[in-house]
Backbone as ProteinMPNN parsed JSONL, in Angstrom:
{"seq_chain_A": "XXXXXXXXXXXXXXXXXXXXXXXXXXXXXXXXXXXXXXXXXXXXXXXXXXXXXXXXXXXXXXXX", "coords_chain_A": {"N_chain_A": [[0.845, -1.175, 0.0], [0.386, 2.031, -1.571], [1.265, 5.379, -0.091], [-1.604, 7.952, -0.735], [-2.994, 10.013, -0.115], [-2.583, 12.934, 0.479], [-0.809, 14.958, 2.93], [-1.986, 17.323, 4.131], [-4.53, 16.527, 3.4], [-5.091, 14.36, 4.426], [-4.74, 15.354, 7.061], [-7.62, 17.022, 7.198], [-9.411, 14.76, 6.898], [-8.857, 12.734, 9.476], [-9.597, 14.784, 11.297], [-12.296, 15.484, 10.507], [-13.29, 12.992, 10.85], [-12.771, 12.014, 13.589], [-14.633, 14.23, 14.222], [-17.07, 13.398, 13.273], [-17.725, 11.125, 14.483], [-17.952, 11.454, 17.071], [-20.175, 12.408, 17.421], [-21.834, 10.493, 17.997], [-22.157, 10.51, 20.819], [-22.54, 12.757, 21.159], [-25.537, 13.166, 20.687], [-28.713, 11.306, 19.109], [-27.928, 7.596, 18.841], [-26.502, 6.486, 16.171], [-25.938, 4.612, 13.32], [-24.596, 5.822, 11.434], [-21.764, 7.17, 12.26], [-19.587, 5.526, 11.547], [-18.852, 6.093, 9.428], [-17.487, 8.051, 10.202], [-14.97, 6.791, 11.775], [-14.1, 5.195, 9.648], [-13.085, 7.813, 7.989], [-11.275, 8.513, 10.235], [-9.522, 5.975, 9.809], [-8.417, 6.016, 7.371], [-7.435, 8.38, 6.823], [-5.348, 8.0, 9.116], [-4.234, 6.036, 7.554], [-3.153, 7.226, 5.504], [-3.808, 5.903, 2.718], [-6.206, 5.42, 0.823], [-8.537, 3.285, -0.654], [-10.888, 3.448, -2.517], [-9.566, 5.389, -3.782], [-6.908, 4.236, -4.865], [-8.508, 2.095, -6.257], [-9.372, 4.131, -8.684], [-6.745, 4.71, -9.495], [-6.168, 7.785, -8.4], [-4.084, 9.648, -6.987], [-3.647, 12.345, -4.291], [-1.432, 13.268, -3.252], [2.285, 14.267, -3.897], [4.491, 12.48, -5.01], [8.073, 12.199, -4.648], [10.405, 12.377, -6.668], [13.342, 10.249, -6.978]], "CA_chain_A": [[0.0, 0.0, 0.0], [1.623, 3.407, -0.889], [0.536, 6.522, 0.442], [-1.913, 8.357, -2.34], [-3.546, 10.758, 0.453], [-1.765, 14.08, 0.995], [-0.613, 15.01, 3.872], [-3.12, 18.283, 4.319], [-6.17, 15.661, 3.384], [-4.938, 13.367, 6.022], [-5.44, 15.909, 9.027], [-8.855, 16.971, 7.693], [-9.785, 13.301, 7.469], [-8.855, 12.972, 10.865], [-10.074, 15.733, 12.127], [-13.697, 15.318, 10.425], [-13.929, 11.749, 11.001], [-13.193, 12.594, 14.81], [-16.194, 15.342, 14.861], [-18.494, 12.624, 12.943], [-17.707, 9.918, 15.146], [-18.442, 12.035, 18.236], [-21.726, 12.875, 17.176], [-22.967, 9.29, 18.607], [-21.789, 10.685, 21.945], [-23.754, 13.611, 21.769], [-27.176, 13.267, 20.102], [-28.996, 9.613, 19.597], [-26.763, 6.582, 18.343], [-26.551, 6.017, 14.703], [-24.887, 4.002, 12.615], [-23.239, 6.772, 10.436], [-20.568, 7.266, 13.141], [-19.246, 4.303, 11.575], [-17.968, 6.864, 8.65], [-16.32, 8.958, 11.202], [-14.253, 6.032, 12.023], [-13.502, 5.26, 8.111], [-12.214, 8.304, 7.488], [-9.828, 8.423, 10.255], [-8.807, 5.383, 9.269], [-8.363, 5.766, 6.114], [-6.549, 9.072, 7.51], [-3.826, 7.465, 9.682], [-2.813, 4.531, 7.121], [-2.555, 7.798, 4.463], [-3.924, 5.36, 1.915], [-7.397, 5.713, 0.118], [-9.103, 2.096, -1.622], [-11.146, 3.759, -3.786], [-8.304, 6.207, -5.072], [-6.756, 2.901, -5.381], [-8.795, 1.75, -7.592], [-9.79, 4.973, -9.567], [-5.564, 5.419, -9.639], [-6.086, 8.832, -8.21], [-3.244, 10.197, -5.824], [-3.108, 13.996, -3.74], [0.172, 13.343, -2.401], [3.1, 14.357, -4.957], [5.553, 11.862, -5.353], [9.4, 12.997, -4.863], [11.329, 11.818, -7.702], [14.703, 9.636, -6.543]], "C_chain_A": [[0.896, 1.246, 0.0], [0.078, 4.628, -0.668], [-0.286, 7.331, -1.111], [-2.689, 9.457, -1.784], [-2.796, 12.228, 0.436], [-1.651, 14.574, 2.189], [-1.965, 16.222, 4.379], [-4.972, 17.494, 4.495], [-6.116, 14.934, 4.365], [-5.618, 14.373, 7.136], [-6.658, 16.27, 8.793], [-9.519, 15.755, 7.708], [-9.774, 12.855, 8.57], [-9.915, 13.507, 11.493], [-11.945, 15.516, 11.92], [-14.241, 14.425, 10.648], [-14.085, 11.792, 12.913], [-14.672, 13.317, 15.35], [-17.634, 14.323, 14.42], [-18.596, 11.693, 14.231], [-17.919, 10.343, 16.63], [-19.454, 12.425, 18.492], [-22.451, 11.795, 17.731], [-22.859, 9.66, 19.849], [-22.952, 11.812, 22.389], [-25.265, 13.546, 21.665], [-27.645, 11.773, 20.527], [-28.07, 8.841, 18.864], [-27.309, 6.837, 16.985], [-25.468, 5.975, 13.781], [-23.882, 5.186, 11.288], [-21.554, 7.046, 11.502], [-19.464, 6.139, 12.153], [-18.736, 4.894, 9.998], [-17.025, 7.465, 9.376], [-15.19, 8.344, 11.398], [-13.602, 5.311, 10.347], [-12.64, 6.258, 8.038], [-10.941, 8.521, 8.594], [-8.71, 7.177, 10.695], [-7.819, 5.263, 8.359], [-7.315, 7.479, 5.982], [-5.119, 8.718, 8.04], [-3.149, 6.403, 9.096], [-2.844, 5.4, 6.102], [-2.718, 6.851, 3.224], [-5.924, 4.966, 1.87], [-7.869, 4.107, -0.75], [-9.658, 2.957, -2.447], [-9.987, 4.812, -4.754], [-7.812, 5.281, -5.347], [-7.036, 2.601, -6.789], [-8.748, 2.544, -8.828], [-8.281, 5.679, -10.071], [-5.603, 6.84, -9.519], [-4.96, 9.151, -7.061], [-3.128, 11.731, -5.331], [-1.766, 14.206, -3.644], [1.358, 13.77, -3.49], [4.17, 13.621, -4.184], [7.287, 12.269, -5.224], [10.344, 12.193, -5.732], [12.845, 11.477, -6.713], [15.665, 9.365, -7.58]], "O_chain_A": [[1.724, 1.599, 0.839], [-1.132, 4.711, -0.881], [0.216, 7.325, -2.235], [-3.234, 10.122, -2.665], [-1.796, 11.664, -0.007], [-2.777, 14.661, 2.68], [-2.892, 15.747, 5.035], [-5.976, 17.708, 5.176], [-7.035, 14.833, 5.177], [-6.634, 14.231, 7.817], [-7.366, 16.107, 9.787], [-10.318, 15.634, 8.637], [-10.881, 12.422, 8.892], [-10.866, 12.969, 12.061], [-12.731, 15.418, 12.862], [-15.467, 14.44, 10.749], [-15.161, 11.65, 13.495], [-15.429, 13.121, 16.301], [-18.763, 14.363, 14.909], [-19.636, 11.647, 14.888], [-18.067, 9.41, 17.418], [-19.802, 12.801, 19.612], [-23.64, 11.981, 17.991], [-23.718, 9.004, 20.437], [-23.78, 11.871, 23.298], [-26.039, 13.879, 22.563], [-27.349, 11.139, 21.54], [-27.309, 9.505, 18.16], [-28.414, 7.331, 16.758], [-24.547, 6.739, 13.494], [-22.849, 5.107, 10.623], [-20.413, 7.022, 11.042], [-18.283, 6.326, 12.446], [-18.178, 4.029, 9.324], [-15.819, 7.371, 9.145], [-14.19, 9.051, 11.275], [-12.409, 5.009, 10.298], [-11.445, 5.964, 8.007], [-9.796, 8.68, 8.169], [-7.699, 7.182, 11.398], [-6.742, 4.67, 8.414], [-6.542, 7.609, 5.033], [-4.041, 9.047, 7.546], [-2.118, 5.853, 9.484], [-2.537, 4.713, 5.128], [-1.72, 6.902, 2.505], [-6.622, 4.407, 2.716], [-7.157, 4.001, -1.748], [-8.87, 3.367, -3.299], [-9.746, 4.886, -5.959], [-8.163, 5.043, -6.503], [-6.434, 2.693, -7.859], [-8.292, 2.081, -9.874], [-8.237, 6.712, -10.74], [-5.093, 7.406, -10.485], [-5.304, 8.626, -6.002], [-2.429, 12.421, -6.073], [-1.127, 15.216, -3.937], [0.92, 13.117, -4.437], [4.646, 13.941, -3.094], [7.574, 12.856, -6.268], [11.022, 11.309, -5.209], [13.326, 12.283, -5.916], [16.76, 8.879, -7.296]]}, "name": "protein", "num_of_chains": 1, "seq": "XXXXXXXXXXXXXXXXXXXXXXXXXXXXXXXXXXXXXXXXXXXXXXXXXXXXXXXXXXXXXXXX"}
């Protein structure tokens, strides 16, 4: 798995999947939380499945 996220998309992924996934805390339960926790997944391993598939990457590459 390489990284295909950008670093900037990572922390709001984080950050928004945090505020979703806290929303079961405050209001009534429901299963959407259960995005909140996707994205900051999909946040801290900096790697996207569907960009994956759709070969899309944010991140720029540093030539070696």
């Amino acid at each position: 798995m390489t990284v295909n996220i950008h670093p900037y998309e990572r922390l709001v992924r984080v950050v928004l999947g945090l505020f979703v996934s806290s929303l079961a805390f405050w209001g009534p339960a429901h299963p959407a939380f259960l995005l909140g926790l996707v994205l900051v997944a999909t946040g801290a391993a900096g790697w996207c499945p569907p960009y994956a598939l759709l070969g899309i990457s944010t991140c720029r590459h540093v030539a070696k």
